[in-house]
C-alpha positions as CSV (number, residue, x, y, z in Angstrom):
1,X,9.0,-15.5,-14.6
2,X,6.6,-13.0,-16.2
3,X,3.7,-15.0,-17.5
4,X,4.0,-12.7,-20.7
5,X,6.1,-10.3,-22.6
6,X,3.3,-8.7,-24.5
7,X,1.0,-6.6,-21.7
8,X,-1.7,-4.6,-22.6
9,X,-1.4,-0.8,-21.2
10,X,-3.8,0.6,-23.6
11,X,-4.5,3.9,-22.2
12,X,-1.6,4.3,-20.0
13,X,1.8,5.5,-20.6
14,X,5.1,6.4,-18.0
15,X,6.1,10.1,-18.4
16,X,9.6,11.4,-17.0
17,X,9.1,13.4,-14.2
18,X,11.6,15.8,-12.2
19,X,11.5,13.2,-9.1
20,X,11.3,9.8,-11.9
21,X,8.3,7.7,-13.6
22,X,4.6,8.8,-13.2
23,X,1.6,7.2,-14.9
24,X,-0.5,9.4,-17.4
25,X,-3.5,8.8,-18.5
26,X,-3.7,8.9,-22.6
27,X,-7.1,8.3,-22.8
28,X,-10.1,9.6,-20.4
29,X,-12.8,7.2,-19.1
30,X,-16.1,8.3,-20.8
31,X,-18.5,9.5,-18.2
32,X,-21.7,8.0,-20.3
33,X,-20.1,4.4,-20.3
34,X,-19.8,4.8,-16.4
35,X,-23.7,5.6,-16.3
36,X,-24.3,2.3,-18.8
37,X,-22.5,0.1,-16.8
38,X,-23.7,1.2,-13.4
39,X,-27.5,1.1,-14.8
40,X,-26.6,-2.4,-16.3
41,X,-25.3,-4.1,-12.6
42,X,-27.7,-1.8,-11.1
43,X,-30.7,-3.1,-13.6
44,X,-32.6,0.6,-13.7
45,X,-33.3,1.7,-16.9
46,X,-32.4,3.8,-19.0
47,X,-34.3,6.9,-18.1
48,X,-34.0,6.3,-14.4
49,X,-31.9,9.1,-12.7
50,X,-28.7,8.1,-12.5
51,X,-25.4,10.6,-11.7
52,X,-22.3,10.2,-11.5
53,X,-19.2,12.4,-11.3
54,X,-15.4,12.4,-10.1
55,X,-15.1,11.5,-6.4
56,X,-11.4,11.2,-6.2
57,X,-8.2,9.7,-8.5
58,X,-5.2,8.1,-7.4
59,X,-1.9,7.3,-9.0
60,X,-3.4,4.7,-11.0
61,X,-7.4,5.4,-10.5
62,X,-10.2,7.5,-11.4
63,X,-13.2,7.2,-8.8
64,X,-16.5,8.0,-10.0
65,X,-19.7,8.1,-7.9
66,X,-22.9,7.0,-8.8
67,X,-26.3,7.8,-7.3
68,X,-29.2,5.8,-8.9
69,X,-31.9,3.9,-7.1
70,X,-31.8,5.9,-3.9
71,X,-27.8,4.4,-3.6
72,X,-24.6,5.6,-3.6
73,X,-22.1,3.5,-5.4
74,X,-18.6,4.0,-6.3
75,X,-17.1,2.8,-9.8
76,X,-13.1,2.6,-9.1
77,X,-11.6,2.6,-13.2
78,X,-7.9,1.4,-13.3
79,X,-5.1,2.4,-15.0
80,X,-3.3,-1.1,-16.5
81,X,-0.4,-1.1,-14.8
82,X,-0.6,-4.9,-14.1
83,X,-3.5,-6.1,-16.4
84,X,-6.0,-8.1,-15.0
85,X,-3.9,-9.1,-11.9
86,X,-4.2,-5.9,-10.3
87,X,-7.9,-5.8,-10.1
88,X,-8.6,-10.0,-9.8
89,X,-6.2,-9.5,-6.8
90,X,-7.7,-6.3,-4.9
91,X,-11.2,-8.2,-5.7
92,X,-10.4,-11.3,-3.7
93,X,-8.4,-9.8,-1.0
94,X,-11.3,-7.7,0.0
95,X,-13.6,-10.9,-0.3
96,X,-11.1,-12.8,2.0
97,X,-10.9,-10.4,4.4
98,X,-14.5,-10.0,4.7
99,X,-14.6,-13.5,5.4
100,X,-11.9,-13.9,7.8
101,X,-12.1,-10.7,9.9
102,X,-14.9,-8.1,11.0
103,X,-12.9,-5.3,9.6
104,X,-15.5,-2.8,7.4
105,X,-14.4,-2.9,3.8
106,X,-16.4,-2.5,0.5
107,X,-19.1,-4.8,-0.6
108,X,-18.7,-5.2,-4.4
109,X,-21.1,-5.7,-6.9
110,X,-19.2,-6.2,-9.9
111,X,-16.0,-5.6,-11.8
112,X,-14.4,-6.5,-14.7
113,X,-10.5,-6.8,-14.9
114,X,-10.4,-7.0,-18.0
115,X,-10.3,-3.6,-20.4
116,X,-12.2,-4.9,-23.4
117,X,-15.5,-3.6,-22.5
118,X,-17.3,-0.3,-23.3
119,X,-15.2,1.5,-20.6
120,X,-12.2,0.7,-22.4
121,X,-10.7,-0.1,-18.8
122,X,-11.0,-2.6,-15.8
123,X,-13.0,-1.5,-13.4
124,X,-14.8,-2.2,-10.2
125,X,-18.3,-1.3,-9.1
126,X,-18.2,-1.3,-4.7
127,X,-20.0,0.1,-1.8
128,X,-19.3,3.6,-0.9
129,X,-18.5,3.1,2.8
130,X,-20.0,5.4,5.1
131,X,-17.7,8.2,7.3
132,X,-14.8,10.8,6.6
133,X,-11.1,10.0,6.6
134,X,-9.7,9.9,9.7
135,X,-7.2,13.0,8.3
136,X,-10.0,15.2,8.5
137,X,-11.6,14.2,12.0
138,X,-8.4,13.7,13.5
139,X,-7.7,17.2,15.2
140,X,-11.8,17.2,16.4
141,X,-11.0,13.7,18.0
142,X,-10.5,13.3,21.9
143,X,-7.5,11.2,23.1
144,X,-10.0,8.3,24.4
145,X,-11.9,8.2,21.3
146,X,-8.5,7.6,19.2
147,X,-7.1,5.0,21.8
148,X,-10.4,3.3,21.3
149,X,-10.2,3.6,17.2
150,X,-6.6,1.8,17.4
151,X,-7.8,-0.8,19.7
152,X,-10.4,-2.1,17.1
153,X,-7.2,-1.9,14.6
154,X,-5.4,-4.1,16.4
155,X,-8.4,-6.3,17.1
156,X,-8.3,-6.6,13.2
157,X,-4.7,-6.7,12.8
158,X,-4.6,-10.1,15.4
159,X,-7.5,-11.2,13.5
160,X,-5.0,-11.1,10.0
161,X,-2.6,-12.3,12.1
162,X,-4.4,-15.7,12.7
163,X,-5.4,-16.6,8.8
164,X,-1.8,-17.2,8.1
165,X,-0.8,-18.6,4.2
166,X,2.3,-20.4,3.5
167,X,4.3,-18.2,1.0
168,X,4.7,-14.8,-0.5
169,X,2.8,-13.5,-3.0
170,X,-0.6,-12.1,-3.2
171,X,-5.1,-13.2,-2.8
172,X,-6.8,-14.6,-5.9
173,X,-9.9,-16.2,-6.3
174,X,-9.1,-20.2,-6.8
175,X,-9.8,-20.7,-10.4
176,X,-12.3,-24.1,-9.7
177,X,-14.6,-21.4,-8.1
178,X,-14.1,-18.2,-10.2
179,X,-17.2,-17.3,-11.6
180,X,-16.1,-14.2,-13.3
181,X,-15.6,-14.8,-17.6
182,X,-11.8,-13.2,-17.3
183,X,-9.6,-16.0,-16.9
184,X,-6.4,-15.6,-15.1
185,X,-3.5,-17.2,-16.3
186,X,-1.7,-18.0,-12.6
187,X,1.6,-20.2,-13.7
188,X,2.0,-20.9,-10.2
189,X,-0.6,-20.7,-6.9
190,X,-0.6,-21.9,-4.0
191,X,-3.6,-23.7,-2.2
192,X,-4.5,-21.6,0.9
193,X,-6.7,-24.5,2.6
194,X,-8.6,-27.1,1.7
195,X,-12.1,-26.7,-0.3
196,X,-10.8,-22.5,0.1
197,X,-12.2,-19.9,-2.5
198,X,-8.7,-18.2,-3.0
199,X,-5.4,-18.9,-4.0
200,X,-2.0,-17.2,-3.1
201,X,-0.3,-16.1,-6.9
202,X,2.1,-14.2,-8.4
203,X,3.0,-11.1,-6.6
204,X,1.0,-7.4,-7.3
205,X,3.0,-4.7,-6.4
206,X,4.4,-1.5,-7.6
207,X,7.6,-2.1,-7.5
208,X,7.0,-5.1,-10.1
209,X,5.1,-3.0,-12.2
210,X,6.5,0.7,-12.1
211,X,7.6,1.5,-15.4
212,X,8.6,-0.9,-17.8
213,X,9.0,-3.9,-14.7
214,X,6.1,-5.2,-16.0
215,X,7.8,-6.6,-19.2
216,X,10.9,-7.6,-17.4
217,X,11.3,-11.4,-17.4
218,X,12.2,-12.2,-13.5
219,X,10.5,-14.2,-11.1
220,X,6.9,-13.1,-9.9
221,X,6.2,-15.6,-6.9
222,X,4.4,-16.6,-5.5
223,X,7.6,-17.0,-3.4
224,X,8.5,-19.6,-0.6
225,X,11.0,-17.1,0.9
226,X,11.6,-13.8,1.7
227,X,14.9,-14.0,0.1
228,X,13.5,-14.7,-3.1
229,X,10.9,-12.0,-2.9
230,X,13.8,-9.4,-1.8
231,X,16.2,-10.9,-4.6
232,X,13.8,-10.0,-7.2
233,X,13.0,-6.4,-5.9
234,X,17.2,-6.1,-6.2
235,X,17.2,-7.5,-9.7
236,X,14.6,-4.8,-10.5
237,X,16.6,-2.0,-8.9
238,X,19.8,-3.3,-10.5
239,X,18.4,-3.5,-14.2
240,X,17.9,0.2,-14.0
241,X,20.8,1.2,-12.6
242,X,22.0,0.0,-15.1
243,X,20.0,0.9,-17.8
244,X,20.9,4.6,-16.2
245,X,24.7,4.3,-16.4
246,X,24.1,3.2,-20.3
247,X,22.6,5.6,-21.6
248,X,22.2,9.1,-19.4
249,X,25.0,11.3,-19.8
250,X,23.7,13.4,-16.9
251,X,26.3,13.7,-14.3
252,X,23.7,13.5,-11.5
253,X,21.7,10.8,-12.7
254,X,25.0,8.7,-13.2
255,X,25.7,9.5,-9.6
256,X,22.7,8.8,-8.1
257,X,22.7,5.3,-10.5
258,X,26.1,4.3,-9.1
259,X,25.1,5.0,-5.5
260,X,21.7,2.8,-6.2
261,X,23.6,0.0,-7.6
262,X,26.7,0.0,-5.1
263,X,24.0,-0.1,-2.2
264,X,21.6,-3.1,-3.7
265,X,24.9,-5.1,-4.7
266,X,26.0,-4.7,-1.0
267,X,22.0,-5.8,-0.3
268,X,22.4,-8.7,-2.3
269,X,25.7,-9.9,-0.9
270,X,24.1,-9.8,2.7
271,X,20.7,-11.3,2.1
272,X,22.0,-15.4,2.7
273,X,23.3,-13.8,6.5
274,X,20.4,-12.1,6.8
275,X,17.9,-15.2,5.4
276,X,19.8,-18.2,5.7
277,X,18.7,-20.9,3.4
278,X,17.7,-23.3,6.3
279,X,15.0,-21.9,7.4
280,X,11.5,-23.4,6.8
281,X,10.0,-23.5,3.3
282,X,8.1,-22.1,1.8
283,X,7.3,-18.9,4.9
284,X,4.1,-18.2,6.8
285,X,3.0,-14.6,5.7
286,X,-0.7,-12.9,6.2
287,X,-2.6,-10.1,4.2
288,X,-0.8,-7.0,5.3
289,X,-2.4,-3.3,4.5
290,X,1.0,-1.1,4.4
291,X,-0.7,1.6,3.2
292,X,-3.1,1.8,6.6
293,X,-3.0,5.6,6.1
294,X,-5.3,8.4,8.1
295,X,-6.5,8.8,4.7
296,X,-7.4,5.2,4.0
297,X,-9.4,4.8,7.4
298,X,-13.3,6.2,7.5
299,X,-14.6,6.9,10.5
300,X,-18.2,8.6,12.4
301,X,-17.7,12.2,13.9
302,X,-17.4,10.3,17.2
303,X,-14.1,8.5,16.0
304,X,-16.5,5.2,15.2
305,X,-14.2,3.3,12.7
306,X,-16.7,3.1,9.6
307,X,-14.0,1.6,6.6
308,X,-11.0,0.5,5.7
309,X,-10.3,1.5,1.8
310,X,-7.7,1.0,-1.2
311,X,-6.9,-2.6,-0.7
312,X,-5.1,-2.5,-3.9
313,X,-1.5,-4.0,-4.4
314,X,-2.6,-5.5,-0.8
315,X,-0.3,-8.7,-1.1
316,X,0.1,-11.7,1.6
317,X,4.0,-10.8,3.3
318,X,6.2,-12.6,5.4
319,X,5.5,-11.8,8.9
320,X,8.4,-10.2,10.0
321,X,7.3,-7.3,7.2
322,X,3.6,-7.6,8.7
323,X,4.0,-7.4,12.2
324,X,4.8,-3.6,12.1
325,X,3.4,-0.7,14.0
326,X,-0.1,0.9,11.1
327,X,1.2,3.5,9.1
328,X,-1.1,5.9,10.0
329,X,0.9,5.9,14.0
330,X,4.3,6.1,12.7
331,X,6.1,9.0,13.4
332,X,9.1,10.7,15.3
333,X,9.0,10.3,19.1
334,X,7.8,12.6,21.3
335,X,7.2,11.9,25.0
336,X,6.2,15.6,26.0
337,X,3.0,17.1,24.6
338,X,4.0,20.7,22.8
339,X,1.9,23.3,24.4
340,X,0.1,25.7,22.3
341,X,1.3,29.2,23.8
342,X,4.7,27.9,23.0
343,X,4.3,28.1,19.5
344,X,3.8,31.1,16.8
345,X,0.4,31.6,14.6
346,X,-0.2,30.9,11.0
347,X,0.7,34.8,10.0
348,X,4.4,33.5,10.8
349,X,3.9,31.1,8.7
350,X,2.9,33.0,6.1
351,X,5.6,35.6,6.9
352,X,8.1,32.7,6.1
353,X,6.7,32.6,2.9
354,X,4.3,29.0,3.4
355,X,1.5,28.6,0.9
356,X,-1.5,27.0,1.9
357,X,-3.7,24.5,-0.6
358,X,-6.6,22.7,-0.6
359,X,-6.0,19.8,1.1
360,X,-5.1,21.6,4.0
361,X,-6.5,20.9,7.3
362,X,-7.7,24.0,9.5
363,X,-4.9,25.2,11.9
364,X,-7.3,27.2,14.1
365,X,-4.6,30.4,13.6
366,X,-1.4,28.1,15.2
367,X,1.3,27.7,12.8
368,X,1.8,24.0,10.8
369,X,5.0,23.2,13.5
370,X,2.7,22.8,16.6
371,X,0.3,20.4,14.5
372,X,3.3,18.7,13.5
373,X,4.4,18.1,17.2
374,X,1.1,17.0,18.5
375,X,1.0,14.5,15.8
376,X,4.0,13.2,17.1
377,X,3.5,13.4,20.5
378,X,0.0,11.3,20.0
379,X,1.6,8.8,17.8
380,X,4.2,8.3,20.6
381,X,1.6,7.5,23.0
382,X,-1.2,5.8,20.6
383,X,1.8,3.1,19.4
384,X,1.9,2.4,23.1
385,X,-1.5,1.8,23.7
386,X,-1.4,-0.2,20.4
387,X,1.9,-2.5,21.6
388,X,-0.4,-3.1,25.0
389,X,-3.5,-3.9,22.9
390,X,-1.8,-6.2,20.7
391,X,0.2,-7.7,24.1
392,X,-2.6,-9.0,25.6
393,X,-4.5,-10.4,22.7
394,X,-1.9,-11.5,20.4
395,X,1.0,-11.5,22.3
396,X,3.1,-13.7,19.5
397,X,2.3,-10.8,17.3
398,X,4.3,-8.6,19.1
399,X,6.9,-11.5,19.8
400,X,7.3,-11.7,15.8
401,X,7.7,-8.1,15.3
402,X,10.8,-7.8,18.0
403,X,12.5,-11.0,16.6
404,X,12.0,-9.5,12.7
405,X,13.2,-6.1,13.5
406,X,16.2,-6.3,11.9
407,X,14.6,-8.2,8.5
408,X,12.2,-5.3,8.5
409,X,14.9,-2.9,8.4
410,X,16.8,-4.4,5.3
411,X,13.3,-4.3,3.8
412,X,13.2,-0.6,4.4
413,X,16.7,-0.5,2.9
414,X,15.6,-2.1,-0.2
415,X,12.7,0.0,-0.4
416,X,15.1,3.3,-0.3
417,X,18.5,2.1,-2.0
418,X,17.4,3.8,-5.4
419,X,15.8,7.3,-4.2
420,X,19.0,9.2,-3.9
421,X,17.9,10.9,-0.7
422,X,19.4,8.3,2.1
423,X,22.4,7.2,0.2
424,X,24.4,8.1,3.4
425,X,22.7,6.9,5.7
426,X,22.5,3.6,4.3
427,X,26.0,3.3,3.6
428,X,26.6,3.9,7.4
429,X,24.2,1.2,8.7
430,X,25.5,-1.3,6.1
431,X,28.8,-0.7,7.3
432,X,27.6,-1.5,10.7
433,X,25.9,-4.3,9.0
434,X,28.8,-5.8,7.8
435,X,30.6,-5.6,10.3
436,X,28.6,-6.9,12.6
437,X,26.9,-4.1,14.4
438,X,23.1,-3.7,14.3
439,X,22.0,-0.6,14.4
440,X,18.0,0.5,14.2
441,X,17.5,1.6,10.6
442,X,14.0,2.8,10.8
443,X,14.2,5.6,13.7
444,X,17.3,6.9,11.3
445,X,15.0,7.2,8.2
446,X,12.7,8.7,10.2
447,X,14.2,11.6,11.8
């Protein structure tokens, strides 16, 4: 159950958007506590250079960076969407994986997960690692040099793959050797192994804390099954359907509400044939990054991977959700590589009327479509050489993903029962479902 109904959020609050919840800020970190703390871990004084400014924000962070004493540091502030675990969590998963694998993630040299401070928020004081995303080196890259970066993935990926934990739930530094002055109040944990710095607690995620979750009184985990874990995530889904049909007297809403709940009631009916309750307790699971993005991978101008970055809401999950392809080579599959000539220039697209931002990547004068196939196309080819990688150095990886497929596909329809855009085609794989057909959900959601 929730280890409390009251939860701090000073400084955040949920706003109503056109497409549903999004976190607001209320109250904006104060750029000369950021200097005091990073001259107080940093011990420079106080008339020392130091400057900081906005690197990048998230959904729920503000990243400020910090160059004093001839380094550049990041300071990561947090929004309180799950007090204290959040941070304590993302803190000891990146310790654990340092420990257990040679994958390049963030030194840290302090944080504090708790908001009373002069910040006003938790915080966390880490390594800026060196490189760009892979997003913006990724059209410079050869073919070789991006076969190369995703066999050191998967190197790291069987590396995860043998530090296994029994349950679900997510990393926490064992509380016999915390040596941080915020206590954690874990209700449950698991040991990890013997004379181990971590524990496995309660579950961080966002769909546990999105909106008013956090106060709900359900079950947190650590689970010992992933019918338990999936059950809750139902529960969740279910309460606000429900809430919905109370009190909107919009006609879409109510539809979309009724859709939701029909499809996670169906969910919940067919998790005991999906999970029967005779399997071993509680289930093997390992750390798994799900949000292993070209954005969230540094790397050198040569392709070199540098960094692996935002290991936050990073949780330990069953191994049939683990085993999975990185996020950053999913995609539609294409076996023949588009050819340039074939395609039209960027004055057609903005003949059709496409507006360009920021963030955009340069298209060299070809229209956005022929990017979009050759992403495809070297998706379809780099999951290959990633399958082949993974085949000859952790060939029960790849075992556990084939035998899981179909558990990994009722995940995916848990994850999109409520988001009104693949109400149909959930109904029609259910009904196959049910009736005793199994039918690949994933390629459908993708195309």
């Amino acid at each position: 159950m929730s280890d409390s109904s009251i939860v701090n959020q000073s400084g955040l609050e949920w706003v109503q958007e056109t497409f549903g919840l999004e976190p607001r800020w209320t109250i904006e970190p104060n750029i000369e506590s950021v200097k005091n703390l990073a001259r107080k871990h940093l011990q420079t004084t106080d008339s020392a250079s130091c400057e900081v400014d906005l690197f990048a924000q998230g959904g729920f962070n503000k990243i400020y960076r910090i160059r004093a004493k001839d380094d550049t540091l990041l300071l990561r502030v947090s929004l309180p969407v799950d007090p204290c675990y959040k941070v304590m969590s993302e803190v000891a998963t990146i310790q654990l994986v340092r420990e257990k694998t040679g994958m390049p993630v963030p030194r840290i040299f302090a944080f504090d997960a708790s908001s009373e401070n002069e910040l006003g928020f938790e915080w966390i004081l880490m390594e800026m690692m060196p490189g760009q995303p892979l997003r913006s080196r990724w059209r410079k890259l050869t073919m070789d040099a991006k076969q190369g970066l995703v066999k050191f993935i998967a190197r790291y990926q069987a590396q995860l793959f043998r530090s296994q934990f029994s349950g679900i739930g997510n990393i926490f530094e064992h509380p016999k050797h915390s040596v941080s002055s915020q206590s954690l109040k874990l209700t449950s944990c698991t040991e990890i192994e013997d004379d181990s710095d971590f524990v496995l607690g309660r579950i961080v995620s966002l769909s546990f804390f999105w909106g008013d979750h956090i106060i709900q009184s359900i079950p947190r985990g650590p689970f010992a099954h992933s019918r338990d874990w999936l059950h809750a995530r139902l529960t969740l889904i279910l309460n606000d359907q429900e809430r919905i049909l109370r009190t909107s007297e919009d006609e879409d809403d109510i539809e979309d509400a009724e859709n939701a709940k029909n499809l996670a009631t169906r969910l919940v009916k067919l998790i005991p044939h999906v999970f029967p309750s005779d399997e071993p307790s509680p289930e093997l699971s390992i750390v798994f990054h799900d949000d292993l993005s070209l954005r969230n991978i540094l790397v050198d101008e040569s392709g070199k991977l540098t960094g692996i970055i935002d290991w936050e809401c990073v949780s330990a999950l069953p191994l049939w959700k683990s085993c999975q392809i990185p996020h950053f080579l999913e995609g539609r599959e294409r076996d023949k590589e588009p050819l340039r000539d074939d395609y039209g220039t960027e004055l057609d697209d903005e003949k059709a009327g496409k507006e360009k931002s920021e963030d955009d990547l340069d298209n060299e004068g070809i229209c956005d479509l022929y990017w979009e196939h050759l992403l495809e196309y070297e998706q379809t080819q780099l999951r290959k050489a990633f399958l082949s990688e993974m085949e000859k150095i952790a060939p029960l990886w790849v075992e556990t993903s084939k035998k899981g497929a179909l558990r990994a596909d009722f995940e995916r329809a848990v994850l999109y029962c409520d988001d009104g855009w693949h109400v149909k085609i959930l109904k029609s794989w259910l009904d196959d479902l049910e009736d005793g057909k199994i039918r690949e959900l994933r390629r459908r959601l993708i195309e």
